[in-house]
C-alpha positions as CSV (number, residue, x, y, z in Angstrom):
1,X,-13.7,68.7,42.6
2,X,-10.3,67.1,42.4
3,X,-8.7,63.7,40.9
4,X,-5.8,63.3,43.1
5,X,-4.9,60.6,40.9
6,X,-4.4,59.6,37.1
7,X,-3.4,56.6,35.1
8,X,0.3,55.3,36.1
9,X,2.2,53.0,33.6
10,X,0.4,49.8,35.3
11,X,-2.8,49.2,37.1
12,X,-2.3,51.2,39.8
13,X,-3.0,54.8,40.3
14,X,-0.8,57.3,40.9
15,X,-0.2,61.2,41.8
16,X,-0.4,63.3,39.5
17,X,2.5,64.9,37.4
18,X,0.8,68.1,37.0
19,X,-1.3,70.2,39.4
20,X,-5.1,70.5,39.0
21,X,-6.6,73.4,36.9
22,X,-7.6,76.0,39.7
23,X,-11.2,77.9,38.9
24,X,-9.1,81.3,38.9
25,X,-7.1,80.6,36.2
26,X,-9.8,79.1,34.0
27,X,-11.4,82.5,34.2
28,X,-8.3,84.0,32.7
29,X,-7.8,81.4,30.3
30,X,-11.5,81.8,29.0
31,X,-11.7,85.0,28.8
32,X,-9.5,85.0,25.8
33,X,-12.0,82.7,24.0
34,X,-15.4,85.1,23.2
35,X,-17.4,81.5,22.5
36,X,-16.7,80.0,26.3
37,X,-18.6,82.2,28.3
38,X,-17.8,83.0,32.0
39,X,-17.0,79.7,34.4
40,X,-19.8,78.3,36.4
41,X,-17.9,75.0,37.7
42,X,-15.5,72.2,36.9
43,X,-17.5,69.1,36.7
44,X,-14.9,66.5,36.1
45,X,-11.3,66.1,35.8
46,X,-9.4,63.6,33.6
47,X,-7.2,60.8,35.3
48,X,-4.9,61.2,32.1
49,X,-1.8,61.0,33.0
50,X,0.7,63.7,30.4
51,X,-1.4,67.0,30.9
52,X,-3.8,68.7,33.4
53,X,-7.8,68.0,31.6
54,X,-11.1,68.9,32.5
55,X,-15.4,69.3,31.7
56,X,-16.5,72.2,32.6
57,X,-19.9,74.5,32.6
58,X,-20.0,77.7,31.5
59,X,-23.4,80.3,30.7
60,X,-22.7,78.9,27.3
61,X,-22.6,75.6,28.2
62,X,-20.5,72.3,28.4
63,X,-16.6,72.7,27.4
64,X,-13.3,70.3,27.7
65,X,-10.1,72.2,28.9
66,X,-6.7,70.8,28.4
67,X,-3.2,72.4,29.9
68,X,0.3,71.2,28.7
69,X,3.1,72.1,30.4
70,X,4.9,74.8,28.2
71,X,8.3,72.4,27.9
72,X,5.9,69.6,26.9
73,X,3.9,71.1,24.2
74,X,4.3,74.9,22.8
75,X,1.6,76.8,21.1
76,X,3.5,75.2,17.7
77,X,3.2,72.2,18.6
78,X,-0.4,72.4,19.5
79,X,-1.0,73.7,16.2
80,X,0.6,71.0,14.5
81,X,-2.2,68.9,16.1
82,X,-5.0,71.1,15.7
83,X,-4.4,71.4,12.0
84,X,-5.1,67.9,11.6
85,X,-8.3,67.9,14.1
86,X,-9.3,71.0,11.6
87,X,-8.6,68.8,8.6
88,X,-10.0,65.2,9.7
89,X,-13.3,67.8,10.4
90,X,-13.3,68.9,7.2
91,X,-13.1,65.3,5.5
92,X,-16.8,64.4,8.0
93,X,-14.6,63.1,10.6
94,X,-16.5,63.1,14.2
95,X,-14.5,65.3,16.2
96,X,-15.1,68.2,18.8
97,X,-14.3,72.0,17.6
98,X,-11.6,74.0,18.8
99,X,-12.8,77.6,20.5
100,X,-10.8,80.4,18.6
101,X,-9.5,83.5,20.2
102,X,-10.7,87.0,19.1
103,X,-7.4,86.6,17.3
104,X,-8.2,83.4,15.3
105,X,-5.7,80.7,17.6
106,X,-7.1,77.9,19.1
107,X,-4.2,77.7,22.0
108,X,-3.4,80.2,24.6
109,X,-0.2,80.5,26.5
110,X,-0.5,81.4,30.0
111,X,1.9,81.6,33.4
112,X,3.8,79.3,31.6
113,X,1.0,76.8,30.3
114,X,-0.3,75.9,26.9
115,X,-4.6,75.9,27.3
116,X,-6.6,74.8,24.6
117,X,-10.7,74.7,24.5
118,X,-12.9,72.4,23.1
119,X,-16.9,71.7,22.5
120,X,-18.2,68.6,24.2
121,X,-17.4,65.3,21.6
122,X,-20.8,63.8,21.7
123,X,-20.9,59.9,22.4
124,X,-20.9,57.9,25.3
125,X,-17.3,58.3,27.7
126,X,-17.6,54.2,27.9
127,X,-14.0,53.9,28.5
128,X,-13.0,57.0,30.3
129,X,-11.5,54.8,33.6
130,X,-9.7,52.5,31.1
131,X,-6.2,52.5,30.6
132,X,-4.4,52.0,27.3
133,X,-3.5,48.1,26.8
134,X,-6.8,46.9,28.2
135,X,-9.5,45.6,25.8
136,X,-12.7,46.5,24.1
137,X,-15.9,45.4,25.5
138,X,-16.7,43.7,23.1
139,X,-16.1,41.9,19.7
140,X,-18.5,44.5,18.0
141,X,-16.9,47.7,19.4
142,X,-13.4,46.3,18.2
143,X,-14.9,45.9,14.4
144,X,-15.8,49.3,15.0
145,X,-13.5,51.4,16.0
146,X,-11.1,49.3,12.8
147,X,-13.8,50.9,10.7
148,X,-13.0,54.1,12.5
149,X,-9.3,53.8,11.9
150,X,-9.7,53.0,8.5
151,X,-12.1,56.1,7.8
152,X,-9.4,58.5,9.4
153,X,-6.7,56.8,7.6
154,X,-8.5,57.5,4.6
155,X,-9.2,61.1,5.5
156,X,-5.6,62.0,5.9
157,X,-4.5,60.6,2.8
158,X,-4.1,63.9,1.1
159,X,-2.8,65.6,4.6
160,X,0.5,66.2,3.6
161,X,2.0,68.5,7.0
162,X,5.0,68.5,7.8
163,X,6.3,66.2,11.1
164,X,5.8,67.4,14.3
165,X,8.7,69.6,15.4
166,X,9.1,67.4,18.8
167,X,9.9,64.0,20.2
168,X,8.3,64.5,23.5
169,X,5.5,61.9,24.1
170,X,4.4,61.4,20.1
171,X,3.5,58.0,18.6
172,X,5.8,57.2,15.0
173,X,8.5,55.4,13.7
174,X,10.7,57.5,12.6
175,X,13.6,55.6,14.2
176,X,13.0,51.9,13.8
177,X,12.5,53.0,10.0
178,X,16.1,54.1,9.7
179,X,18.3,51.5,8.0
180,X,20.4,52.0,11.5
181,X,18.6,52.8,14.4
182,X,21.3,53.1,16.8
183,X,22.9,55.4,14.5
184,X,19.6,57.7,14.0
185,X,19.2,57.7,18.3
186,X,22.7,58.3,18.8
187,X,22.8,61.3,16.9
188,X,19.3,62.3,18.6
189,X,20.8,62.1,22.0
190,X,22.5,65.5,21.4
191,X,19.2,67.3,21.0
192,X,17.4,65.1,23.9
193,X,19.3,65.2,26.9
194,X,17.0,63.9,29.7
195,X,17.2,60.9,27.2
196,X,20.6,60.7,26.9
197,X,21.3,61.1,30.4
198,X,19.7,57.8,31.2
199,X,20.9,56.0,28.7
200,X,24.3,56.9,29.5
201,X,23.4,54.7,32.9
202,X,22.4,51.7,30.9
203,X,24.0,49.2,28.3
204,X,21.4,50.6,26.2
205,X,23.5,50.1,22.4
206,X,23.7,46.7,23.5
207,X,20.0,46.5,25.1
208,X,18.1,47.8,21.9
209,X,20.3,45.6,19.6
210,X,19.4,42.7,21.4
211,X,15.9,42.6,22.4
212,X,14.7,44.7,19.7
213,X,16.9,45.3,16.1
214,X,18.9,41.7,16.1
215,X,15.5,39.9,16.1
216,X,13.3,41.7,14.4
217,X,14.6,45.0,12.9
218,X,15.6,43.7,9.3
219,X,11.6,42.3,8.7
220,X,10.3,45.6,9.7
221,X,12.6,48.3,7.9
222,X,11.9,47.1,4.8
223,X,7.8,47.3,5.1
224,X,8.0,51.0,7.3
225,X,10.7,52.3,5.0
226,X,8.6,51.2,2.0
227,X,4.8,52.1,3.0
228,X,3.3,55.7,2.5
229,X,4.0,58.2,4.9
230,X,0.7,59.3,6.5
231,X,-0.3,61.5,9.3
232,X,-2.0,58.8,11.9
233,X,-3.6,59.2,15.4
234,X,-1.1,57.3,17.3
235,X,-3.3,56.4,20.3
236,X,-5.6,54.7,19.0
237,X,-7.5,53.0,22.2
238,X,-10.8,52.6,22.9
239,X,-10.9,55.1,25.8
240,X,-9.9,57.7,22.8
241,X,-13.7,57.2,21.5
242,X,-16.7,58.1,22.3
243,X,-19.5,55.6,21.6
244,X,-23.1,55.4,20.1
245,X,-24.3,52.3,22.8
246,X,-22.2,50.0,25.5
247,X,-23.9,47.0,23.5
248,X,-21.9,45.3,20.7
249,X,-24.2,47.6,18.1
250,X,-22.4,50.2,19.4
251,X,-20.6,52.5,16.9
252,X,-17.8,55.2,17.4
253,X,-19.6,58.4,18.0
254,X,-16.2,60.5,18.0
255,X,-12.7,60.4,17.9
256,X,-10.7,62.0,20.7
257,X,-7.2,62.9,21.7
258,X,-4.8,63.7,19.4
259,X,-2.1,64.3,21.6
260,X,0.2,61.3,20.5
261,X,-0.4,61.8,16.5
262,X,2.7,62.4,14.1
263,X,3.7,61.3,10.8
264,X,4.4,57.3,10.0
265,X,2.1,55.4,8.0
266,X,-1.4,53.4,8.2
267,X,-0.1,50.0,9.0
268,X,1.9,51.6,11.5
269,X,-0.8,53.3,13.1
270,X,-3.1,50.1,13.0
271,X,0.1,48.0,14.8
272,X,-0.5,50.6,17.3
273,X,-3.9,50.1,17.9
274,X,-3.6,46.4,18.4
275,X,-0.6,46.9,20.5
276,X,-2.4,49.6,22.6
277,X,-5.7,47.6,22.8
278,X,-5.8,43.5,22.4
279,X,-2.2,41.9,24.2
280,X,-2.9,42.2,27.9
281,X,0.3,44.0,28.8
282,X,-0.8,45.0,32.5
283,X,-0.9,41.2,33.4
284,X,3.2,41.3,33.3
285,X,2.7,43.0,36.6
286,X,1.6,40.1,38.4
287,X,4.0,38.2,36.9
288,X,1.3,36.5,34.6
289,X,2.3,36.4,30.8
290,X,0.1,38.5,28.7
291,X,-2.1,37.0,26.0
292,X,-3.3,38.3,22.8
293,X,-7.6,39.2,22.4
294,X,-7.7,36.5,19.1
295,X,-11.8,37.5,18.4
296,X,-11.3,40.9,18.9
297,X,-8.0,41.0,16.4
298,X,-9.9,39.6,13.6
299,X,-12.8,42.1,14.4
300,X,-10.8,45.1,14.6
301,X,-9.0,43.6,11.1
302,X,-12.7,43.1,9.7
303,X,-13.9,46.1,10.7
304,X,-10.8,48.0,8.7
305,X,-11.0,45.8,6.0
306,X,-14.7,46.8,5.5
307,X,-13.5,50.5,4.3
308,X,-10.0,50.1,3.4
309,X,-9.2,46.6,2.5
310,X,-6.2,44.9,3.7
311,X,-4.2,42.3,1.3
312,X,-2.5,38.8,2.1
313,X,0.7,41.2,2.3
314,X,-1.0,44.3,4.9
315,X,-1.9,41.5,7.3
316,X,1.5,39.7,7.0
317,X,3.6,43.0,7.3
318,X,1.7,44.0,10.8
319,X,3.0,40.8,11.7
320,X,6.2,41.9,11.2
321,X,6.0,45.5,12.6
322,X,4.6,44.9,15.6
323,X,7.7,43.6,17.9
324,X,8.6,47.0,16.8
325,X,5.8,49.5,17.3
326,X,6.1,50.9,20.7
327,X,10.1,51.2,20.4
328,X,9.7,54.8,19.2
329,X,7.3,55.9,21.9
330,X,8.8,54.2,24.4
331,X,12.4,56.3,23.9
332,X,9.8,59.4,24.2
333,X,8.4,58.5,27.0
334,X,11.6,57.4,28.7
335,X,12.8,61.1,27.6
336,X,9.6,62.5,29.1
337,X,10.2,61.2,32.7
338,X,13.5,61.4,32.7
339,X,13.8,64.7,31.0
340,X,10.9,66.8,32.1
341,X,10.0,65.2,35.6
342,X,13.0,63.9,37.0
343,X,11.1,60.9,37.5
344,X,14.0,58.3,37.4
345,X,11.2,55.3,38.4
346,X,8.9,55.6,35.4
347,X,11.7,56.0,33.0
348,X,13.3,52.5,34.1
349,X,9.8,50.9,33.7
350,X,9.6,52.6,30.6
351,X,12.6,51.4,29.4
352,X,13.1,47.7,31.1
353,X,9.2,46.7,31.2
354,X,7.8,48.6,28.3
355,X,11.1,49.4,25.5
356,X,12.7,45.9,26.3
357,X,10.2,43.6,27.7
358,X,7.2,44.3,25.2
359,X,9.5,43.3,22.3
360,X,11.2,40.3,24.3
361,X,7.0,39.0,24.4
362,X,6.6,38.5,21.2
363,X,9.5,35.9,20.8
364,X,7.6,33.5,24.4
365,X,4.5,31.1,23.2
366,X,1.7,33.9,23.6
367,X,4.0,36.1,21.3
368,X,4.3,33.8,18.4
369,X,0.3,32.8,19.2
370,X,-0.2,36.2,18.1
371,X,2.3,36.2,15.2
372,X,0.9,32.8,13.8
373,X,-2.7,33.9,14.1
374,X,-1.7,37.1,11.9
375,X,-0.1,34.8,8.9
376,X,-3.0,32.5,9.4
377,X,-5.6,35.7,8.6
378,X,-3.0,36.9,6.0
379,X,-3.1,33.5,4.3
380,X,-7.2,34.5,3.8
381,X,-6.7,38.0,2.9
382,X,-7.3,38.9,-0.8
């Protein structure tokens, strides 16, 4: 069984980056983890677009598979992320085990790939064909998976890791933070040189000044640089939850994917998931201008809210953040195509549709639709 395709940066599908994980080297790779069992057959394979993913079956049973390329993520930087899956655990969050090796690891490097094993999440894959920056089903599945976010955001309060030690594909804010961003990525560019070799093609000092820091930078600094630093999901879409029911009852079962997740804050993280989940981004393809899900916003707000209350202030600052939100992960992933796949296509959409044209959005009439709405809800907050 083979997926010839996986999720592009728009609607349609496209090849994939990374080859297809091969039955021979799944028996190697499983062989190191005493729980798996021996390989019976791949079942599925994930349309994901930044690693090689699959369900298998095994005499043991039902197991998910991920492979990194070794220059994307390292056995350290998996176990940066796997610390916090082992913490959020710990704190009664729903998330699938890691297998261990006889040696205690839960990665494995391999030919020159990064495996990691994991029990079936249980819930229901609802979302599995959905792309980020597509809605929920419904209202009741947006309330929630913000009572989701919430709960994890108050798990990880006391998770006090250190930052992940790369800038390859992870969700945070550690630049648009800075009281100088340009400065910050500047002096970045000398440890990221796929980035900096495309950036050296563009105008891009003038670029991010203009469509992102002169607009909107001097709001947002002040609210990022001031709220507490928290380890966060970063991809917080519905197709990175499993569910209890398709209906409107249903609830989040479990919490997947932690691939994106790094340090920035909660109101960060919950910019992200209304960026990555209620403005219809993919419409800008078809020349259509993107509008903002209204009902599902204030059910995803009520839905945090319900665990982790958000003030007059909270509701106002996302408000303020989210021109901003994507600009970090945007840079990564412009590094990551660019960089690691030579992929000069992507990395111009990445930068012209997604780093420049998601912030210029937010100053048309859907944009401030979305902006008003917020300071509308803020004005009713606590």
């Amino acid at each position: 069984m083979s997926a010839p395709y996986t999720h592009g940066m728009g609607t349609a599908r496209k090849e994939s980056d990374w080859p297809d994980i091969k039955d021979t080297e799944l028996e190697e790779v499983l062989h190191h983890f005493p729980r798996a069992g021996t390989l019976q057959a791949i079942l599925w394979r994930s349309p994901r677009p930044f690693s090689a993913a699959a369900t298998i079956k095994t005499d043991h049973g039902m197991l998910f598979v991920k492979r990194h390329g070794h220059a994307l993520r390292t056995p350290l930087n998996l176990e940066e992320e796997h610390g916090l899956i082992r913490h959020l655990k710990q704190q009664d969050i729903p998330v699938a085990s890691l297998l261990e090796t006889a040696s205690g690891k839960t990665m494995v490097l391999h030919n020159g790939w990064t495996y990691e094993v994991h029990d079936i999440a249980s819930g229901l894959d609802l979302y599995q064909d959905r792309t980020s920056w597509t809605p929920f089903l419904n209202t009741g599945h947006a309330y929630a998976a913000g009572t989701m976010l919430a709960r994890v955001h108050k798990a990880l309060k006391h998770y006090n890791a250190s930052p992940r030690s790369t800038h390859l594909l992870v969700s945070d804010d550690r630049l648009i933070r800075q009281q100088d961003p340009l400065q910050a990525l500047g002096a970045d560019l000398q440890l990221r040189p796929g980035l900096a070799s495309f950036l050296h093609e563009r105008n891009w000092k003038h670029d991010i000044q203009t469509h992102l820091l002169a607009p909107y930078h001097a709001n947002a600094h002040a609210i990022l640089h001031a709220a507490p630093r928290l380890w966060t999901h970063g991809d917080w879409h519905a197709s990175n939850l499993l569910w209890s029911a398709p209906g409107s009852n249903g609830t989040v079962s479990s919490v997947l994917d932690f691939g994106l997740a790094s340090k920035s804050s909660a109101l960060f993280d919950l910019a992200t998931a209304i960026e990555r989940n209620l403005i219809s981004w993919l419409d800008m393809e078809n020349g259509v201008a993107p509008t903002a899900n209204l009902d599902q916003l204030e059910a995803l707000l009520a839905g945090y809210s319900s665990i982790a209350p958000l003030s007059t202030a909270d509701i106002k600052a996302l408000a303020s953040i989210l021109p901003l939100v994507h600009a970090d992960f945007a840079l990564s992933e412009i590094d990551y195509f660019s960089g690691l796949l030579n992929d000069r296509q992507n990395a111009a959409l990445a930068y012209d549709t997604y780093l420049l044209g998601h912030a210029d959005w937010f100053a048309t009439p859907q944009g401030q639709r979305l902006i008003r709405h917020l300071h509308i809800l803020g004005s009713k907050a606590p």
